[in-house]
C-alpha positions as CSV (number, residue, x, y, z in Angstrom):
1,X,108.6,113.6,141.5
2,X,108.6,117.0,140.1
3,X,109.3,116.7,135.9
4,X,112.2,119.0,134.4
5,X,111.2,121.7,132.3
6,X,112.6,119.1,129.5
7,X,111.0,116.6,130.6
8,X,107.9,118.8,130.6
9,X,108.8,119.8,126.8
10,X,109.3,115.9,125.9
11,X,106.0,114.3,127.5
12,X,103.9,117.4,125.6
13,X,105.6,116.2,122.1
14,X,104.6,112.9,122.7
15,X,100.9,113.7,122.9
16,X,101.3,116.3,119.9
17,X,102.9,113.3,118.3
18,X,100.2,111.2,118.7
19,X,97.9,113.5,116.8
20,X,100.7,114.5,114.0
21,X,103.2,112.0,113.2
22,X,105.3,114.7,111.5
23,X,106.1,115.8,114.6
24,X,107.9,112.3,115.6
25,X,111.2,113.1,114.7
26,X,111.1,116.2,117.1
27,X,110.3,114.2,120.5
28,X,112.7,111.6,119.3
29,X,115.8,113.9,118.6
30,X,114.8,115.2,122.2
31,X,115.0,112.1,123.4
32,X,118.4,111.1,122.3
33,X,119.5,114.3,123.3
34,X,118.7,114.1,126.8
35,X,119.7,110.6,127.0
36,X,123.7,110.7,125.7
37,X,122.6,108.8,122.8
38,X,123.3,108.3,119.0
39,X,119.5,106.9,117.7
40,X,116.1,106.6,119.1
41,X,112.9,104.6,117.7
42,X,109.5,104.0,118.9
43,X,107.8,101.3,116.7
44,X,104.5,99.0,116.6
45,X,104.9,95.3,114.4
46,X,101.7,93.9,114.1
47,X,102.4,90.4,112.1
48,X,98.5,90.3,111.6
49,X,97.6,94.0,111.4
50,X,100.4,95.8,109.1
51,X,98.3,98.8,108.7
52,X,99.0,99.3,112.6
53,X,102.4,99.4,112.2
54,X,104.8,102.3,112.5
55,X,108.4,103.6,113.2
56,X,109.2,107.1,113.9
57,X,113.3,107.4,114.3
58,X,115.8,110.2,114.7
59,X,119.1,109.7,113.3
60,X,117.9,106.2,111.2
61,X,119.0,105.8,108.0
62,X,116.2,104.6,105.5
63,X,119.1,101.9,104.3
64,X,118.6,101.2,108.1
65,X,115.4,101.0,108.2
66,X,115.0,99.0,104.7
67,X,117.6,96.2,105.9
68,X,115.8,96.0,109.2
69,X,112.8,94.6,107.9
70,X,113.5,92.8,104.3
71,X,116.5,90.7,106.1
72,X,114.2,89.5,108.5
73,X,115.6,91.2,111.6
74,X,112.8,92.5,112.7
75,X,111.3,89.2,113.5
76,X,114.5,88.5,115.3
77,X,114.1,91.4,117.6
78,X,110.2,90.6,118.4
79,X,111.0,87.1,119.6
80,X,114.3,87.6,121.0
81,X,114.8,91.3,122.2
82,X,110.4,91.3,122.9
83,X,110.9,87.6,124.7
84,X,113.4,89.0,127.0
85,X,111.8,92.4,128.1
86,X,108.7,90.3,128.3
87,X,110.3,88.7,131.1
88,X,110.9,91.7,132.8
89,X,107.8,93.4,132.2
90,X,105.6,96.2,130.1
91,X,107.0,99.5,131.2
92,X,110.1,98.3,133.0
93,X,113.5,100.2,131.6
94,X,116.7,98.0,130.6
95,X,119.7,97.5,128.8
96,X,119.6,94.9,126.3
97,X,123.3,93.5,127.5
98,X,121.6,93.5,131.3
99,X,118.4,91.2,129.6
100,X,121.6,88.5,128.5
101,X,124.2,89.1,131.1
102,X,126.8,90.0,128.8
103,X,127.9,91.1,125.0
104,X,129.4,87.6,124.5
105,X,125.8,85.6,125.1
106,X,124.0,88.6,123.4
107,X,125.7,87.6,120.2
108,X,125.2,84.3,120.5
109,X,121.3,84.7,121.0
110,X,121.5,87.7,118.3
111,X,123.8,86.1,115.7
112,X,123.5,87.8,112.4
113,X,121.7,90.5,113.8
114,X,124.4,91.2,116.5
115,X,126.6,92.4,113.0
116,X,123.7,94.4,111.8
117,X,123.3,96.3,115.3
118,X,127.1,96.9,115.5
119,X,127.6,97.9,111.6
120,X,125.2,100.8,112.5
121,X,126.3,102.0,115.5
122,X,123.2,100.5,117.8
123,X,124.8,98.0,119.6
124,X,124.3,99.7,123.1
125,X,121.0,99.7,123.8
126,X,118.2,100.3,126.7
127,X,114.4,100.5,125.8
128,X,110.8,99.7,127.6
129,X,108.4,97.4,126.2
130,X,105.1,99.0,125.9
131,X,103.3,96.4,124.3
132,X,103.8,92.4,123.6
133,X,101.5,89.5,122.5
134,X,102.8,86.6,120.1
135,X,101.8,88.6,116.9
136,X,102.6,92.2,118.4
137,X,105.3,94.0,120.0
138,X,105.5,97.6,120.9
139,X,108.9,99.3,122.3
140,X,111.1,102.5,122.7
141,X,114.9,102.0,122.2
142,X,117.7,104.1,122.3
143,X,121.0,103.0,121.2
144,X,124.9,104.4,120.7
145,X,128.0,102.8,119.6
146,X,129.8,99.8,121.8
147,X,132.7,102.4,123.1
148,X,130.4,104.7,124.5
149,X,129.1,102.1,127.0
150,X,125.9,101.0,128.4
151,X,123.4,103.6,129.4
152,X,122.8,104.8,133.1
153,X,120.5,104.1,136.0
154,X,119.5,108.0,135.5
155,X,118.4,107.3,131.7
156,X,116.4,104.3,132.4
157,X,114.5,105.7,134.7
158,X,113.8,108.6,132.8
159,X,112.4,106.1,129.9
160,X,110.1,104.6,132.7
161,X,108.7,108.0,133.3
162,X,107.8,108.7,129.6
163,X,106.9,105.1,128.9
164,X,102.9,105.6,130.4
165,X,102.9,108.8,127.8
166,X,103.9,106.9,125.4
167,X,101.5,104.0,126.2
168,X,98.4,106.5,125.4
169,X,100.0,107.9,122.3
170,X,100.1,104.3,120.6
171,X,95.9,104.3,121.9
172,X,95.6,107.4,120.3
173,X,97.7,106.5,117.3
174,X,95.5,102.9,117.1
175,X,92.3,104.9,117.0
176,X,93.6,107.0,113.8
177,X,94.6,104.1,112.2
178,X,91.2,102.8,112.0
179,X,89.6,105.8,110.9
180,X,91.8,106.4,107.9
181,X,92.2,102.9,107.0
182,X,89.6,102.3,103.8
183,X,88.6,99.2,105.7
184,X,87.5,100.4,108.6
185,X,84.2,99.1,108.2
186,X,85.1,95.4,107.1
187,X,87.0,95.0,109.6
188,X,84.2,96.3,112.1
189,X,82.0,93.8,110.8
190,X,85.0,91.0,110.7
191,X,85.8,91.2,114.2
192,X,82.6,90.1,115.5
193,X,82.5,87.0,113.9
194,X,83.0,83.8,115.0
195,X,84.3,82.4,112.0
196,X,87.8,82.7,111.8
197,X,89.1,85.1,109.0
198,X,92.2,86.4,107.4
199,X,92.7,89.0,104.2
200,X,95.5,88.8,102.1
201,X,96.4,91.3,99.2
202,X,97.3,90.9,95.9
203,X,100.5,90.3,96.3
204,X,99.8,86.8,99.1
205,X,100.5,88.8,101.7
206,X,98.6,88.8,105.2
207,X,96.7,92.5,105.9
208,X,94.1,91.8,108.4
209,X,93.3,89.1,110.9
210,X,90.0,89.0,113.1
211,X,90.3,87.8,116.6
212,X,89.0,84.3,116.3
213,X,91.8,83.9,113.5
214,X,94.3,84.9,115.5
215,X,93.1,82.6,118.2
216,X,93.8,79.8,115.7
217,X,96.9,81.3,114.5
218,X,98.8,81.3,118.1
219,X,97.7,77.8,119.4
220,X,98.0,75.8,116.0
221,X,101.6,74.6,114.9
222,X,100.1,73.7,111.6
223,X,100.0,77.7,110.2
224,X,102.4,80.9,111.2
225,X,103.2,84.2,110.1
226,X,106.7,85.1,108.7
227,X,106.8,88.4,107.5
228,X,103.3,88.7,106.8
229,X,102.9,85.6,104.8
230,X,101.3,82.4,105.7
231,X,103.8,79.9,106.7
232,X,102.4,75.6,106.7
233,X,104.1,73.5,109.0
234,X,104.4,70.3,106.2
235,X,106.5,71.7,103.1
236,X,104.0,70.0,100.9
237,X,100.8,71.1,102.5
238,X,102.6,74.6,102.0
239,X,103.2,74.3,98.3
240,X,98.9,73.2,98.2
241,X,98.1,76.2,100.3
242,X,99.9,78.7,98.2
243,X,98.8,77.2,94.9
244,X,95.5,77.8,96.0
245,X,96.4,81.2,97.2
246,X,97.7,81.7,94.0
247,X,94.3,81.2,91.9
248,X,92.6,82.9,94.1
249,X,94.6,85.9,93.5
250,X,94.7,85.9,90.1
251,X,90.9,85.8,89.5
252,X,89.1,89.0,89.2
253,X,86.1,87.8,87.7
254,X,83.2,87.9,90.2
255,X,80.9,85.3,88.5
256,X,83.8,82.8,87.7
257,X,82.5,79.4,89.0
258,X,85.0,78.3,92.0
259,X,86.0,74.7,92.4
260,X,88.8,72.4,93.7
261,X,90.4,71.9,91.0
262,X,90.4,76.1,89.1
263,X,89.4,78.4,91.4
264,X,91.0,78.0,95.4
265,X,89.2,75.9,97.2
266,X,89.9,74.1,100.4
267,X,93.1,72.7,102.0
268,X,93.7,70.6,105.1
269,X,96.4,71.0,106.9
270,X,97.5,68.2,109.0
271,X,100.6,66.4,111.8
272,X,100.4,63.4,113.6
273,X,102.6,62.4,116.3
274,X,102.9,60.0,118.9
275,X,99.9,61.3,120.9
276,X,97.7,63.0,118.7
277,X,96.6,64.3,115.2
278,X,96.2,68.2,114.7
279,X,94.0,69.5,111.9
280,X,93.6,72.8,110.3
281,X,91.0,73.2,107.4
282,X,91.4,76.6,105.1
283,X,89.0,77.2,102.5
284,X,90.3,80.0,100.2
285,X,88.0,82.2,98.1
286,X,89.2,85.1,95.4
287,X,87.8,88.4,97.6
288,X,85.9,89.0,94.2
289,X,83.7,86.1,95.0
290,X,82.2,87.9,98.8
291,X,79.7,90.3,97.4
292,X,78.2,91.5,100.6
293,X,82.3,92.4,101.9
294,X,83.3,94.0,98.8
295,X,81.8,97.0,98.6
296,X,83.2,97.7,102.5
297,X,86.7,96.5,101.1
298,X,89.0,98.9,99.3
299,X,91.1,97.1,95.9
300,X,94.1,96.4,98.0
301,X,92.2,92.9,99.6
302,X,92.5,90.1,96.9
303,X,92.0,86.9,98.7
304,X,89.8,85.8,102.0
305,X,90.7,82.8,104.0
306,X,88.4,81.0,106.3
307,X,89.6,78.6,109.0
308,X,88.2,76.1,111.5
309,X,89.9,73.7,114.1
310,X,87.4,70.9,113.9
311,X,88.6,69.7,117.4
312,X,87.0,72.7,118.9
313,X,84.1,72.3,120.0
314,X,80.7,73.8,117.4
315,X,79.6,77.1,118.7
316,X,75.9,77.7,118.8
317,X,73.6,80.8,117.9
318,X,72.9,81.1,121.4
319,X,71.2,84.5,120.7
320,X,68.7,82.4,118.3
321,X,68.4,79.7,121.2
322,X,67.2,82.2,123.5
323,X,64.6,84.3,121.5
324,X,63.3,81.5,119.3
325,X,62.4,78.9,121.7
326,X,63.1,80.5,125.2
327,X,65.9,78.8,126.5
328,X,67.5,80.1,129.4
329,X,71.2,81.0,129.9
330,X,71.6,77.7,132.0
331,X,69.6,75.4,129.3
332,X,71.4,77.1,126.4
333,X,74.5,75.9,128.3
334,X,73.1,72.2,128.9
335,X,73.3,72.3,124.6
336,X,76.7,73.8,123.9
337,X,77.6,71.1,126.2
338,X,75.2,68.4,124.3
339,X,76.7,69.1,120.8
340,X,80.2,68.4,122.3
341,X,79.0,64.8,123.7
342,X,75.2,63.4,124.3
343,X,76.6,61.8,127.5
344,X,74.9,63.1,130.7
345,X,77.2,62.3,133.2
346,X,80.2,63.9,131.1
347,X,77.7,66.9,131.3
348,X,76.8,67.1,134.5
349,X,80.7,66.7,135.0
350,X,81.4,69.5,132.9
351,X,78.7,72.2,134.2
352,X,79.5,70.8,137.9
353,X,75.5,69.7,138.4
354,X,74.2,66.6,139.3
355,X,72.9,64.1,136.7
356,X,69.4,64.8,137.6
357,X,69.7,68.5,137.5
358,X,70.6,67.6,134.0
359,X,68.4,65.4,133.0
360,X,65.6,68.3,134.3
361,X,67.2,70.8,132.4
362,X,67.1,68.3,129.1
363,X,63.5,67.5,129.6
364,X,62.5,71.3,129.6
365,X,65.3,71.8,126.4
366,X,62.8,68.7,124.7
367,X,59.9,70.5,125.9
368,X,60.5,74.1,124.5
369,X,62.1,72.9,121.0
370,X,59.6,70.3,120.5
371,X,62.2,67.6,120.2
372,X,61.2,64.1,121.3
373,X,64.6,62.1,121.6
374,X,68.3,63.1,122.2
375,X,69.1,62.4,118.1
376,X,65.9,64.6,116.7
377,X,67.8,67.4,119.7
378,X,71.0,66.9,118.4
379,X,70.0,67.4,114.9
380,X,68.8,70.9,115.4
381,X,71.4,72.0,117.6
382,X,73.9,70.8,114.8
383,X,72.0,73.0,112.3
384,X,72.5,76.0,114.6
385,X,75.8,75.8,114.2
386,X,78.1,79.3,113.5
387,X,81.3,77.3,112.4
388,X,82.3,78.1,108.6
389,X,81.6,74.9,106.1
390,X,84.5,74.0,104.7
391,X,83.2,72.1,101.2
392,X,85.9,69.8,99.6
């Protein structure tokens, strides 16, 4: 369809937007003009990533703003508003009383937060998510008063229009955040590593997670993020973790000698149920401590944690596999599988080959590494290892 000459005006903001954030408030006041309403915000929460986040607002208080986020209602809205539009889908317009079916069951799922959204005049809203993972939610909202009624057909679809614009402006906003940020290159280096990793600051709070951490992060129940702290699962294994966090904060030495018992250390978290035992082991070191990292690291990073699930299987240095003794894709396979289990037919199993096929592809593994027996193999591949050592 042909865009208005307002619509025209709004879309160009946005992309001016994206490369001067002063210019938010602007496209956002536009917004709320052409759509009847009160307040308008377009915001990025990254629970692992704070330095990605933003809010741009028109017609948001800063007491608004301050109660949304230190009463916890902004984790409220990622899991409950971010659940529901999830459901409906990235891009897709809707009013938040259509996402519950009515105001009565959207207080009952809000609760407190219901209060907050009517005490400020937001209690009518429609938005599109733009963005939504279990640490990350992206949306635009606009809201008005509960007298004023919910917003039309007309005005959702005009957010759908905007919403791909919008879409690219959080790319191009993204890419800006990592060039200012002082840690661009840390993190560079950080997220190709294996080795889970998470940077806290010196106040224990959580400012940058890799990938493989956040891997960890979204499929153990043993460790969360609540407002960008660390959260354990067991209230005790909690108190351990943050005593150690604590230490590790407080030491600015360099060449201070770490142990258990003074300086961090490592903790292991742990549940057992019915059917199985889940393990989580942190080792915490004062940032201080990583030479090589700190000179890529600006003051704000005080504390690095390392973390392993040690029912994953051990990774291998395939890239050293494959130059150092000539294994081929297939063989270097055969030995991820090997350091899992020595048993051939669970192999074979596992890589869909028959048990000769893998006994072929062992005897040419034994042949280019020099190994004479399935032990003297499985000690080398165990030294190749890329998983982080966590010394107790």
């Amino acid at each position: 369809m042909l865009l208005t000459a307002q619509e025209h005006q709004l879309i160009t903001g946005i992309y001016d937007a994206a490369l001067e954030p002063s210019l938010w408030d602007k496209v956002m006041a536009q917004l709320v003009m052409m759509t009847d309403a009160k307040t308008a915000t377009f915001f990025g929460m990254d629970a692992l990533t704070p330095s990605y986040n933003f809010v741009f607002s028109h017609n948001v208080s800063p007491e608004n703003v301050r109660e949304y986020f230190e009463e916890g209602w902004a984790d409220i809205d990622r899991r409950v508003i971010g659940g529901a539009l999830e459901k409906v889908g990235v891009g897709i317009a809707c009013c938040n009383v259509e996402l519950f079916g009515s105001l009565d069951h959207l207080r009952q799922e809000l609760g407190e937060y219901y209060l907050f959204l009517k005490r400020w005049g937001m209690l009518m809203q429609a938005g599109v998510l733009l963005e939504h993972s279990p640490f990350c939610w992206t949306a635009i909202g606009i809201h008005r008063p509960e007298d004023m009624g919910e917003f039309s057909a007309e005005v959702k679809q005009l957010l759908e229009r905007v919403a791909p614009h919008l879409r690219r402006a959080l790319q191009i906003h993204r890419q800006l955040s990592r060039v200012r940020q002082e840690n661009t290159h840390l993190h560079q280096l950080l997220d190709v590593l294996t080795t889970s990793v998470l940077l806290l600051n010196r106040d224990g709070r959580l400012v940058y997670a890799n990938q493989a951490a956040e891997n960890i992060l979204h499929h153990s129940s043993l460790l969360s993020v609540h407002n960008y702290r660390l959260q354990a699962r067991d209230a005790r294994q909690h108190h351990t973790l943050y005593q150690r966090i604590e230490q590790a904060r407080m030491c600015r030495e360099p060449h201070t000698v770490l142990s258990t018992e003074s300086i961090a250390g490592c903790v292991a978290l742990t549940h057992t149920d019915s059917v199985m035992t889940e393990k989580l082991f942190i080792t915490i070191v004062p940032f201080s401590h990583l030479q090589p990292w700190q000179a890529l690291a600006s003051d704000e990073v005080a504390v690095a944690l390392f973390l392993t699930d040690p029912t994953q299987a051990p990774l291998l240095q395939t890239q050293f596999l494959q130059a150092h003794y000539q294994l081929t894709p297939r063989e270097v396979s055969i030995c991820q599988c090997f350091v899992k289990t020595p048993n051939l037919e669970a192999i074979a199993a596992d890589r869909h080959l028959s048990l000769e096929t893998v006994r072929t592809y062992l005897k040419s593994i034994f042949t280019k590494t020099q190994c004479h027996s399935q032990a003297e193999l499985l000690s080398l591949l165990m030294s190749l290892r890329v998983q982080f050592e966590h010394i107790r």
